[in-house]
C-alpha positions as CSV (number, residue, x, y, z in Angstrom):
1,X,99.9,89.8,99.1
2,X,102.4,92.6,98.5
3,X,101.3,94.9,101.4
4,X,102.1,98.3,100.0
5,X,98.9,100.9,98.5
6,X,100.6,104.0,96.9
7,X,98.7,107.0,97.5
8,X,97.9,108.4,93.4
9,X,98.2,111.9,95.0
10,X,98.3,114.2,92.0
11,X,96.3,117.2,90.8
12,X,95.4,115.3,87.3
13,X,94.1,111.9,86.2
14,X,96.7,112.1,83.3
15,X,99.5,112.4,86.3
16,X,97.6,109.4,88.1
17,X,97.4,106.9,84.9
18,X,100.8,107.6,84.4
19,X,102.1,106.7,87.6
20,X,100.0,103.6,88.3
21,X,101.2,102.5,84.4
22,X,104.8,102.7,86.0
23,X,104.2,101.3,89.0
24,X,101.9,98.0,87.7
25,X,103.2,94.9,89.3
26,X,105.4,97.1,91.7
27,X,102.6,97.9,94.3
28,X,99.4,95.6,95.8
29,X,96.9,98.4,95.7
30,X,96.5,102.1,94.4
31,X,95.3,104.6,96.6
32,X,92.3,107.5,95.5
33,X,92.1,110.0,97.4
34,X,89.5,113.3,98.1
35,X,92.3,115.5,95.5
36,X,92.2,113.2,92.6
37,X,88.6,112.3,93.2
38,X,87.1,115.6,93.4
39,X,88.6,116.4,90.1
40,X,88.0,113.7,88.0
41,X,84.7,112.0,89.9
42,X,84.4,108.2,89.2
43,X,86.7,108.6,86.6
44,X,89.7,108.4,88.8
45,X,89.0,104.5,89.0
46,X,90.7,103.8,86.0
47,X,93.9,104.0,87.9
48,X,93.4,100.7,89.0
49,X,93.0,98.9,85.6
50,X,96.5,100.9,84.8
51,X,98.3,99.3,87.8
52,X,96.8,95.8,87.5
53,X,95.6,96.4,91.4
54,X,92.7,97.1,93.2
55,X,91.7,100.2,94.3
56,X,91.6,101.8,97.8
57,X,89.0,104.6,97.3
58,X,90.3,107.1,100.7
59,X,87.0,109.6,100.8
60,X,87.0,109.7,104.2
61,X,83.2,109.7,104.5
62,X,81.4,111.3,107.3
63,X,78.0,112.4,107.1
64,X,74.4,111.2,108.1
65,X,74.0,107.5,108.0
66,X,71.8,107.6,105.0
67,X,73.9,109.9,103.2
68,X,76.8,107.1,104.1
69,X,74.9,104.5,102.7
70,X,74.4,105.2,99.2
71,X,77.6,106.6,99.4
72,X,79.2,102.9,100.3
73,X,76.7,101.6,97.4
74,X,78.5,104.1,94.6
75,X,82.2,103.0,95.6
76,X,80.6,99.1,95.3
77,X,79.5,99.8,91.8
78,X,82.8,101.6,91.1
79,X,84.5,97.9,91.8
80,X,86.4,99.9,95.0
81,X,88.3,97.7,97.3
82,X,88.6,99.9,100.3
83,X,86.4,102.3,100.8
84,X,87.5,104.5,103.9
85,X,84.9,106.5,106.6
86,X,85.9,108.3,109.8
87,X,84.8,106.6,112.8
88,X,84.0,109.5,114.3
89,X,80.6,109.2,112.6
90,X,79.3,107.2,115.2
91,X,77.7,103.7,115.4
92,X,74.9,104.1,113.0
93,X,76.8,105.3,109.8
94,X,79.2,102.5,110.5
95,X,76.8,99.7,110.8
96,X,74.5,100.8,107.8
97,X,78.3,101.1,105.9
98,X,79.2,98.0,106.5
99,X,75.7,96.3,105.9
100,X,75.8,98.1,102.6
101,X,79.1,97.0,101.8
102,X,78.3,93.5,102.4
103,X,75.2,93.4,100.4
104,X,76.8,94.9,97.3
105,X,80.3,94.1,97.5
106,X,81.5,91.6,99.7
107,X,85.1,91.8,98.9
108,X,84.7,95.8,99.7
109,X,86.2,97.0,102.7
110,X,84.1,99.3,104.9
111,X,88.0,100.9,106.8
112,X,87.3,103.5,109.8
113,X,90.0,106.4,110.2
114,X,90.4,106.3,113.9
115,X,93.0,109.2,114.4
116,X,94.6,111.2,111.4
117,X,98.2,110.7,111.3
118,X,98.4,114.4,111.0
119,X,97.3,115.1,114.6
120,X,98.7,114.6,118.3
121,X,97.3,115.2,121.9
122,X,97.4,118.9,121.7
123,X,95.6,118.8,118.3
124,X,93.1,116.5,120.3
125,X,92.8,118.8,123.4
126,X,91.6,121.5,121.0
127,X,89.2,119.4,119.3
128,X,87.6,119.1,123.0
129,X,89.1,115.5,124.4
130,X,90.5,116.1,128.1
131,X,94.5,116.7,128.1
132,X,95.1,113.1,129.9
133,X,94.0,111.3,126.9
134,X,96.6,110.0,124.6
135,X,96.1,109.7,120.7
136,X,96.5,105.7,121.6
137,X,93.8,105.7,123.7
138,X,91.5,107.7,121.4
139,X,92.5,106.1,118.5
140,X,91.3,102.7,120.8
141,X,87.6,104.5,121.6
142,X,87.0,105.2,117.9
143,X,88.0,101.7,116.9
144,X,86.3,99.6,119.9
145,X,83.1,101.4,118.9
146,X,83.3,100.3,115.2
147,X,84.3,97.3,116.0
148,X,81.3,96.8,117.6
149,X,79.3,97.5,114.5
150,X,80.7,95.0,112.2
151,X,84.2,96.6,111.2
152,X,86.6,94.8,110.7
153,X,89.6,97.4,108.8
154,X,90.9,100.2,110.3
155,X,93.4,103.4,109.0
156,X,95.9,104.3,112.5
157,X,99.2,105.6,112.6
158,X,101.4,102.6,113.5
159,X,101.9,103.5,116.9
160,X,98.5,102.4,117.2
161,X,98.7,99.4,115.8
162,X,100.0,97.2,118.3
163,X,97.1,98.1,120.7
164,X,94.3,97.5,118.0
165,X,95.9,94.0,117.4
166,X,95.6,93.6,120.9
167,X,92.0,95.2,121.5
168,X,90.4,93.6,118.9
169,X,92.0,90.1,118.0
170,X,94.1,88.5,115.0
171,X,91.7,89.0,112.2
172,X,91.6,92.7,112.1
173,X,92.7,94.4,109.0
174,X,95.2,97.4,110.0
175,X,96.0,99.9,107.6
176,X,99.0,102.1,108.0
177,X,99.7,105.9,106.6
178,X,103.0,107.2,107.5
179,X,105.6,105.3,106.1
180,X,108.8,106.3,105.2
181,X,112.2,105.1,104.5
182,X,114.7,105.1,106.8
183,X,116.2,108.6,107.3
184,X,113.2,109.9,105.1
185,X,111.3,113.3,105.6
186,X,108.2,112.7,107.8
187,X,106.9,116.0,105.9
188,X,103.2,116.9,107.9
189,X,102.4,113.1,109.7
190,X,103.5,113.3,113.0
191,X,103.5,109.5,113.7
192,X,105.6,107.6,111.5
193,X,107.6,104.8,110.7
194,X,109.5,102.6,108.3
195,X,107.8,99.5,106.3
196,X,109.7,97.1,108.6
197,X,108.6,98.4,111.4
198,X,104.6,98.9,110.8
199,X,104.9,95.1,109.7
200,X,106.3,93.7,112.9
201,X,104.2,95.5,114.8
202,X,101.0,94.2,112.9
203,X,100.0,96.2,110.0
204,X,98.6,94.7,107.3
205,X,98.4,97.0,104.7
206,X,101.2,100.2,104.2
207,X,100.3,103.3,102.4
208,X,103.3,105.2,101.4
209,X,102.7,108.5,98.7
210,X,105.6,111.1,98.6
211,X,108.5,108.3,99.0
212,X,107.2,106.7,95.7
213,X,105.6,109.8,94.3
214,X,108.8,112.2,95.1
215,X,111.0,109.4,94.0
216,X,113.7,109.7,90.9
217,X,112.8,106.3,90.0
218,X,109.0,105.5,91.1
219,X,108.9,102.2,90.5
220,X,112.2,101.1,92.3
221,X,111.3,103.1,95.2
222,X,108.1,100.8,95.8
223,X,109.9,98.1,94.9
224,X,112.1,98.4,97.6
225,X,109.7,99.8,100.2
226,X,108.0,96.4,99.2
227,X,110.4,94.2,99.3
228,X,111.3,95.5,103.2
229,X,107.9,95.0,104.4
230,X,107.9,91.4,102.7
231,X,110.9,90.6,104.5
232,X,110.2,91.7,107.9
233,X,106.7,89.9,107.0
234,X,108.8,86.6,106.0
235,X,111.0,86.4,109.0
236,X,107.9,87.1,112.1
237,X,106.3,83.6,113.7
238,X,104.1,82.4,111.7
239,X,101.5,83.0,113.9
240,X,101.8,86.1,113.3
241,X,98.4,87.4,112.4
242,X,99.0,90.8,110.3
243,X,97.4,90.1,107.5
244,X,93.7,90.3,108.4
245,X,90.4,89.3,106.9
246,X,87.9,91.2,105.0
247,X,85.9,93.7,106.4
């Protein structure tokens, strides 16, 4: 599987369709996210058809478990692949997520956010967590907790990664924001890292957005941020479990 899922962050479907078109066979999954989706509703979907590659609906959901629920039914019907939450919602909108998920879509992934990518310990300290707890160690709370509703995916920065693999065993399906090309901008994530690394460490799916989007030449920047990640992929044990199962 090419383990790459460009974020589709533009302000118009028309933007969208046009770069999944040039990025079809270049990438293993298109991302939607709250910008595109907001303005063109379910519509946005067709993004995937363009590319030829499933889609990873990023929504971020986190509300009352009910609420959650149908939710996780709509993104089934819309033929989403991923279908993010924040763990933060506790155990009861995760395990009626992932129940959902299951009985409409099996091959849907129910993926908990444990920590944004986008915060670090002083963000957390103001969010209320005492100062002498890491993001590592929060982003392990969130994620033992769902894991212990049925969860099986999970969105962390890569220097998270590693940990999770370790927590919570081989078949765990790590996703990755914050990848960037060597000597590339890190631009607002404050935890990043380059597709090589993220794959030796044990993610199994990369999301990458302005390198591709930002690019000159799109489709030759995925390419190449692709072809990195399958090589460092190639050349681990193979024992190496980074892959994952379904969630």
């Amino acid at each position: 599987m090419n383990p790459v899922a460009v974020a589709l962050d533009l302000p118009t479907l028309d933007e969208a369709r046009a770069l999944a078109v040039l990025l079809r066979g270049a990438v293993g999954m298109v991302k939607v996210g709250l910008e595109l989706f907001v303005r063109s509703g379910p519509d946005a979907m067709i993004v995937g058809r363009d590319a030829d590659a499933p889609v990873f609906l990023d929504l971020k959901l986190h509300d009352i478990p009910e609420t959650v629920e149908r939710a996780v039914a709509r993104a089934a019907e819309l033929g989403a692949r991923v279908l993010t939450v924040h763990a933060s919602g506790g155990p009861k909108m995760l395990r009626v997520a992932v129940a959902r998920a299951a009985k409409e879509n099996p091959a849907l992934r129910i993926a908990a956010v444990t920590v944004l990518t986008s915060l670090d310990e002083s963000d957390l300290t103001a969010l209320g967590w005492p100062k002498d707890r890491s993001v590592r160690d929060v982003a392990s709370t969130w994620a033992t907790m769902a894991f212990a509703e049925g969860v099986t995916s999970f969105v962390c920065s890569v220097h998270e990664v590693e940990d999770l693999r370790r927590t919570l065993g081989p078949n765990v399906f790590l996703i990755t924001p914050g990848i960037r090309p060597t000597a590339g901008p890190v631009d607002d994530q404050k935890r990043v890292a380059t597709p090589a690394a993220a794959i030796r460490l044990g993610a199994s799916l990369l999301v990458v957005g302005r390198p591709v989007r930002d690019a000159v030449d799109p489709k030759h920047a995925a390419e190449r941020i692709a072809r990195e990640a399958m090589d460092a992929r190639t050349s681990m044990p193979s024992t190496s479990p980074n892959e994952g199962t379904r969630s």
